[in-house]
C-alpha positions in Angstrom: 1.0 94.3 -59.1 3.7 96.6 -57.6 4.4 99.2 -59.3 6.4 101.5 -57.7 7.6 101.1 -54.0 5.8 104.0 -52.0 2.4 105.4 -53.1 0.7 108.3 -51.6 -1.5 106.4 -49.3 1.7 104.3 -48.1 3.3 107.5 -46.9 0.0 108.5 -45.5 -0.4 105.2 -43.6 3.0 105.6 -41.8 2.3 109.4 -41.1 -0.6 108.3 -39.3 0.7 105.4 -37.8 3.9 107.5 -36.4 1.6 110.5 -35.0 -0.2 107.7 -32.8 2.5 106.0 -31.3 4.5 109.2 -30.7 1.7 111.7 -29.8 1.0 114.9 -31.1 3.3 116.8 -28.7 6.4 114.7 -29.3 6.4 115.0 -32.8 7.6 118.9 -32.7 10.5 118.2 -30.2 11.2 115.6 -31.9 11.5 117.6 -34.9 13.7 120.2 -33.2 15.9 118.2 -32.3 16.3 116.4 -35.2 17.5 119.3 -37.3 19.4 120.3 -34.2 21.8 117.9 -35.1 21.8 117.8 -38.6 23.0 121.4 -38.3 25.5 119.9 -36.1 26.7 117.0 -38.8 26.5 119.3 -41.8 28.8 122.5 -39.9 31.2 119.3 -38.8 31.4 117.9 -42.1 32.5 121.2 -43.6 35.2 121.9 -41.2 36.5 117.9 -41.4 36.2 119.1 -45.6 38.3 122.5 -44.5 41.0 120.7 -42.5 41.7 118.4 -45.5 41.6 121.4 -47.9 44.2 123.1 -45.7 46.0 120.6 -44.8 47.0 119.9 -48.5 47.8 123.3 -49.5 50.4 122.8 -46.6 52.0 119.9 -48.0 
């Protein structure tokens, strides 16, 4: 009966569903700001990965 967990028309279903209750002109702000800050997370998590790369060489 369930084969795998997501098909097609599943991701479909929620595209639709998300469009609707965000609206149309949401979405791309939305969007913006989303990879906004996962620019943010990813350049902080390489200089948290620097700082404990330097600070071992110190050691």
């Amino acid at each position: 009966m369930l084969r795998n967990g997501l098909e097609p028309w599943h991701l479909l279903i929620v595209a639709i569903v998300i469009i609707v209750l965000f609206g149309s002109k949401k979405l791309p702000e939305a969007a913006r700001g989303l990879g906004k800050s996962m620019r943010i997370l990813k350049s902080e998590a390489k200089a948290m990965k620097d700082d404990d790369s330097a600070g071992d060489t110190v050691r």
